[in-house]
C-alpha positions as CSV (number, residue, x, y, z in Angstrom):
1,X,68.5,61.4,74.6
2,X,65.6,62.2,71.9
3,X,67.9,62.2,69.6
4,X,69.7,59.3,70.1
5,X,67.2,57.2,69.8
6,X,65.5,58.8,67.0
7,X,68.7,58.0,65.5
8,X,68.9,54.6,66.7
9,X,64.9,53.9,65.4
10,X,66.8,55.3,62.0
11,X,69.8,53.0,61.3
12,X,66.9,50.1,62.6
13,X,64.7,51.1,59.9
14,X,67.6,51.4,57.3
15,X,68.8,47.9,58.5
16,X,65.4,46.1,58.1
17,X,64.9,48.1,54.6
18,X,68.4,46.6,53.6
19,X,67.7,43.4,54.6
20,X,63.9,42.9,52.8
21,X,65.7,44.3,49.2
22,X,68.4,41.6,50.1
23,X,66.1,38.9,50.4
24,X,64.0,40.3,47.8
25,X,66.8,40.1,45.0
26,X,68.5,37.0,46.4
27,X,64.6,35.9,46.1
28,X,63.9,36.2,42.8
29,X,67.8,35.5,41.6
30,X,67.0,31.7,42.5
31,X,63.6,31.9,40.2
32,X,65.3,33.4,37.8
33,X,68.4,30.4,37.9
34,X,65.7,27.5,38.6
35,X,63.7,29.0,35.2
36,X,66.9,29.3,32.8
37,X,67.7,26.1,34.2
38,X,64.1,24.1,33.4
39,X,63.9,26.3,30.1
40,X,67.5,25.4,28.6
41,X,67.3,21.8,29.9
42,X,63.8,21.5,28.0
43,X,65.1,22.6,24.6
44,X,63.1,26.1,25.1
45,X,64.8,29.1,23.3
46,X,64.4,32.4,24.9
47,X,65.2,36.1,23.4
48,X,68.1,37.3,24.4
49,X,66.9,39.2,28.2
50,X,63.6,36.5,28.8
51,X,63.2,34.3,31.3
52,X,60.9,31.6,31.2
53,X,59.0,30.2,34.2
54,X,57.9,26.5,34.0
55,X,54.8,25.3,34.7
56,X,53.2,23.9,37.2
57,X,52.5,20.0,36.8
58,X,50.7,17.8,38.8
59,X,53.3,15.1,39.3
60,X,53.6,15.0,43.0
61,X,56.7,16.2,44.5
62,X,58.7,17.7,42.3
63,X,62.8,18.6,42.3
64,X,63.0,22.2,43.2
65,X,66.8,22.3,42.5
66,X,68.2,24.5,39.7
67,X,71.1,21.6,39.1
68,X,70.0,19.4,36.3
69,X,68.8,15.8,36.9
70,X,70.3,13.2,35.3
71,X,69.3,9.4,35.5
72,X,71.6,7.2,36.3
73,X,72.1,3.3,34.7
74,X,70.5,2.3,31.4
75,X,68.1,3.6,29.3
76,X,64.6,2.2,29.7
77,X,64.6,1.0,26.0
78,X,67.7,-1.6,27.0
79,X,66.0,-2.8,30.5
80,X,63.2,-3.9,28.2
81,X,65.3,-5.4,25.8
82,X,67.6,-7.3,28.5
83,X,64.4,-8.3,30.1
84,X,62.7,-10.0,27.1
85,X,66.5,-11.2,26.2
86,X,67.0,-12.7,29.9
87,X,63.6,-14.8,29.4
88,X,64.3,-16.3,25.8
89,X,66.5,-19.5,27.3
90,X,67.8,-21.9,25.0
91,X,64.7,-22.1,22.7
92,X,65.2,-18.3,21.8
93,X,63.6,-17.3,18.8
94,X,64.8,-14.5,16.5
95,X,62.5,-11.1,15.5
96,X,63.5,-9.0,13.4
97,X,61.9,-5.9,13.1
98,X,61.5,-3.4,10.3
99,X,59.7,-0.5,9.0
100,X,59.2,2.0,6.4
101,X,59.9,4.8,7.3
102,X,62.7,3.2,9.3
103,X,63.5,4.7,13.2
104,X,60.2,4.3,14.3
105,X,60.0,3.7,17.8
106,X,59.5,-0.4,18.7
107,X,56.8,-1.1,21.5
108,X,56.2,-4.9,22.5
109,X,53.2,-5.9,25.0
110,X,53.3,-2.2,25.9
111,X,57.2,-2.0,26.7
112,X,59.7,0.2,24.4
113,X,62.5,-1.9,23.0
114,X,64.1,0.6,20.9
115,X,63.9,1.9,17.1
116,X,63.7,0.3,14.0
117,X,65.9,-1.9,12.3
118,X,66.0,-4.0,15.5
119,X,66.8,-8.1,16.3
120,X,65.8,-9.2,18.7
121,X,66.3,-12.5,20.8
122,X,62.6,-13.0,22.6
123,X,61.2,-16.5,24.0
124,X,58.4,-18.3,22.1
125,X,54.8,-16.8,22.3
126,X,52.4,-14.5,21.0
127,X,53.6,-11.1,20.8
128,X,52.1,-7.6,20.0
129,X,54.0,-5.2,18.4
130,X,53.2,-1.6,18.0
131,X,55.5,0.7,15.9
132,X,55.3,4.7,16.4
133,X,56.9,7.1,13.6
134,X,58.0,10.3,14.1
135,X,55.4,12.5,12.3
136,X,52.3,10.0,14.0
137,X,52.6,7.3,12.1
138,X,51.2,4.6,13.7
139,X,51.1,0.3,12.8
140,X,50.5,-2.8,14.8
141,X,50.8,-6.3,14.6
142,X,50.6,-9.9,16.8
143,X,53.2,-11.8,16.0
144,X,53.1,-15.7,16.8
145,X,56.5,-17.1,17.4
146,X,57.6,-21.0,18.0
147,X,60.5,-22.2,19.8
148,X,63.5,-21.0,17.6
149,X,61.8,-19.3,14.9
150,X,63.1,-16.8,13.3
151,X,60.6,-14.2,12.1
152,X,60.8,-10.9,10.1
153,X,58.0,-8.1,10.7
154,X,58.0,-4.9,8.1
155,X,55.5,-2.4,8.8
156,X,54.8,0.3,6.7
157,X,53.4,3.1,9.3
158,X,50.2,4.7,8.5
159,X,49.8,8.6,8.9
160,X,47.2,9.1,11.9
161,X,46.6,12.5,10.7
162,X,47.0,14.7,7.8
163,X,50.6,16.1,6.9
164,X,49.0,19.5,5.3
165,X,45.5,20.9,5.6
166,X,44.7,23.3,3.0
167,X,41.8,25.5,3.5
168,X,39.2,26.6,0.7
């Protein structure tokens, strides 16, 4: 009868032991997915072997799937667009927007709108315009516009910063 049940306490112990290394590996198989998920859908490279945890943000809840969120519908960029497009009624005025460099991004009363060269069909007012380059560059301007007016705006974008820094 002893040894029975030390036999039986044996294949328990065995049993609970499988189980932990089980959930121990299928445990840290879904960290390792949810990280080379986050790490390739952020543009991260890795060596070949590395896995990279993300970090921690404090955005509220956050997705804890490893599938890859994509938005549905429109970009932002065209929502702002169709919105300043939808107001412009039948005394639409025309703004066309440059700068130099060109593909900056195009920011109006705070809202993206896209990258230069843009037209755009907006209703008459006072308008600012902020244009964002790819390197810092920065440049705004208000823009006054009167019913059907057409109007061209060239920036050229300032560097915020340095480009090289040379140390003596």
């Amino acid at each position: 009868m002893r040894k029975l049940l030390l036999n039986l306490v044996g294949r328990m112990f065995i049993f609970s032991l499988l189980i932990l290394v089980g959930c121990a590996a299928a445990g840290a198989q879904a960290v390792a997915e949810a990280a080379a998920t986050s790490s390739v859908s952020s543009g991260a490279s890795a060596q070949a072997g590395t896995v990279i945890l993300p970090q921690k943000t404090n955005l509220g809840a956050q997705n804890t799937s490893p599938h890859l969120v994509v938005p549905s519908g429109p970009p932002a960029e065209v929502i702002n667009r169709q919105a300043l497009e939808k107001r412009a009624g039948k005394n639409a005025c025309k703004l066309l927007l440059r700068s130099t460099p060109t593909g900056a991004q195009v920011w109006i009363d705070g809202a993206f709108v896209g990258d230069t060269p843009l037209l755009l069909l907006v209703p008459p007012g006072k308008y600012q315009i902020q244009m964002k380059g790819q390197r810092l560059e920065y440049a705004k301007q208000v823009v006054s516009l009167l019913p059907r007016e057409t109007q061209e705006v060239a920036l050229t974008l300032a560097v915020r910063y340095p480009l090289r820094v040379r140390v003596h």
